[in-house]
C-alpha positions in Angstrom: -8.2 8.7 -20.2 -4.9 8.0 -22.1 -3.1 4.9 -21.9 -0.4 6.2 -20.0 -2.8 7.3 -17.6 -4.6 4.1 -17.7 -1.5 2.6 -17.1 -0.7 4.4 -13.9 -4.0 3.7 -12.4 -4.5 0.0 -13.1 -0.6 -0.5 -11.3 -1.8 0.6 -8.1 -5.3 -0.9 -8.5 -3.2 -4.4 -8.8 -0.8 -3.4 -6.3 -3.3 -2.6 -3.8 -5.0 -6.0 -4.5 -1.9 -7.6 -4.5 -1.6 -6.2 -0.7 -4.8 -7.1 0.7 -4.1 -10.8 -1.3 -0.8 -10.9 0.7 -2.5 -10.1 4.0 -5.7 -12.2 3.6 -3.1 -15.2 2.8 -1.3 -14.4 5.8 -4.1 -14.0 8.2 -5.7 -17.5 7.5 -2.3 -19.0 7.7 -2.4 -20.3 3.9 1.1 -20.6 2.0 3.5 -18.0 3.1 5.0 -18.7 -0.8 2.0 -17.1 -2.7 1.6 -14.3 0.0 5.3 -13.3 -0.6 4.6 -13.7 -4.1 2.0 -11.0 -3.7 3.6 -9.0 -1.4 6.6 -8.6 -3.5 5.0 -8.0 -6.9 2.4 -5.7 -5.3 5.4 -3.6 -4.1 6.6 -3.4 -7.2 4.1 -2.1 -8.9 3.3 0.1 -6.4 7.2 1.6 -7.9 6.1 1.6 -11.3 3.1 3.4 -10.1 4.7 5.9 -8.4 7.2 6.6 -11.2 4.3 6.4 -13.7 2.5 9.1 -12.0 5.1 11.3 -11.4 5.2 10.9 -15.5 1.9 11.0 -16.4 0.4 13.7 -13.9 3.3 15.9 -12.7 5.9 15.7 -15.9 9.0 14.5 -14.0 8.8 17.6 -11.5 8.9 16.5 -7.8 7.8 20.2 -6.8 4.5 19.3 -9.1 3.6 16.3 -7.0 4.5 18.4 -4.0 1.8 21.3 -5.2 -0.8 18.6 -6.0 -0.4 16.3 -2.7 -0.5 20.1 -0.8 -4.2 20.9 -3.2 -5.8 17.6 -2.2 -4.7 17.6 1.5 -6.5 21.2 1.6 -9.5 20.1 0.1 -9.7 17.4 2.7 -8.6 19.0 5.4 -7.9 22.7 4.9 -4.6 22.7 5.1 -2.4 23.3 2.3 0.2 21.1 2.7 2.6 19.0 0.2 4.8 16.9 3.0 2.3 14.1 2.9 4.2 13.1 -0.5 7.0 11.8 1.6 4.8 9.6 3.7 4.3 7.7 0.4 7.9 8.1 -0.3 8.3 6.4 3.0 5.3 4.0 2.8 7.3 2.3 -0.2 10.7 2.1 1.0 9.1 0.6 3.9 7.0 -2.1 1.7 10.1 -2.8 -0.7 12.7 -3.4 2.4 10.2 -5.8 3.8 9.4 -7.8 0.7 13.2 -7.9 0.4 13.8 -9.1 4.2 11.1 -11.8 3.6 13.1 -13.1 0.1 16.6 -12.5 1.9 15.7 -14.0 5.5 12.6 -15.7 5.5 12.6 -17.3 8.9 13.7 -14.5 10.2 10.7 -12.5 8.6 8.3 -14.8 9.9 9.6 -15.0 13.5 10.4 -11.0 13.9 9.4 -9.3 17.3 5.4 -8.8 17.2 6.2 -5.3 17.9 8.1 -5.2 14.3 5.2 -6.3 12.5 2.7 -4.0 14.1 4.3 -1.0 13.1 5.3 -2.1 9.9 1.5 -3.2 9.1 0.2 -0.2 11.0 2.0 2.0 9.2 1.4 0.2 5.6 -2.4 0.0 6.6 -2.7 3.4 7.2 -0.9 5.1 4.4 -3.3 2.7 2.3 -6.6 3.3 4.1 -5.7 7.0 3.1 -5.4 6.9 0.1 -7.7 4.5 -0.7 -10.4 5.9 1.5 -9.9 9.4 2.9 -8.6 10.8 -0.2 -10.5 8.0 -2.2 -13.5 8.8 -4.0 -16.6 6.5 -5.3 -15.9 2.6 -6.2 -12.3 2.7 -4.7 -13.3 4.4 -1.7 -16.4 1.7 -1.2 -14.3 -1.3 -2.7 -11.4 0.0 -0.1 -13.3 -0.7 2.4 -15.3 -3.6 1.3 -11.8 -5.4 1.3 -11.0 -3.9 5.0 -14.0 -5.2 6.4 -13.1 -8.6 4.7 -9.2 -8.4 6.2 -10.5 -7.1 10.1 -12.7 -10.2 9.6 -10.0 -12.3 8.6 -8.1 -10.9 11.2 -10.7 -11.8 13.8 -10.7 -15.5 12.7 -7.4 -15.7 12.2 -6.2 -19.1 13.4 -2.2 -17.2 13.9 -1.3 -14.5 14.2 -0.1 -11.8 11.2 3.4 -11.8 12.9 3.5 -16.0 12.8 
């Protein structure tokens, strides 16, 4: 593996754990200051990711990516399909407008609607569990879910809630 490649693979390794850092923090109520830390570096290099891949694996060509994320879907599931690209698209705009609501408007952040936070963490959590676990294959699938057992557990203990 080159180090471009290595590059691109260890960003969303660390971004990932980054996430499930930020949401274990949160869950047991420890300092909202490291998980924001988290959550906000994790987002970014879940950006340098993406731009790193689209680099390293589909030479600057968004139709590329498109013909790959169509390739895997239909060895997963048949169906040869590319749109699930702009889920991700989607999945990081999402991540990088809430790391920058919860640096702009903290109090706000912490006391949005629990409706909010649901479908901002549903949605996060399952564009992750997807790629980490669906489309995931060997120690990232198993470590995937290793840390998702750990986080519903968390979750279950939880002495507030992910929206407090």
């Amino acid at each position: 593996m080159s180090p471009a490649e290595q590059f691109a693979l260890w960003t969303v390794r660390i971004s990932l754990l980054c996430y499930a850092t930020a949401l274990g923090l949160r869950l047991l109520g420890r300092s909202n200051n490291a998980a924001r830390w988290c959550w906000t570096v994790g987002a970014i290099l879940m950006a340098v990711h993406i731009i790193a891949a689209m680099g390293v694996y589909h030479h600057w060509s968004h139709d590329e990516t498109i013909a790959h994320t169509a390739r895997r879907t239909a060895e997963l599931t048949g169906w040869n399909w590319g749109g699930g690209i702009y889920f991700n698209y989607a999945f990081l705009a999402l991540w990088i407008f809430d790391a920058l609501w919860w640096w702009i408007n903290p109090t706000s952040y912490l006391q949005r609607p629990r409706w909010i936070e649901i479908l901002i963490q549903g949605y996060l959590a399952f564009i992750v569990i997807n790629a980490t676990i669906v489309f995931g294959a060997g120690a990232v699938r198993w470590t995937s879910i290793a840390i998702l057992i750990v986080l519903v557990a968390f979750a279950a203990i939880s002495p507030k809630s992910i929206a407090a």
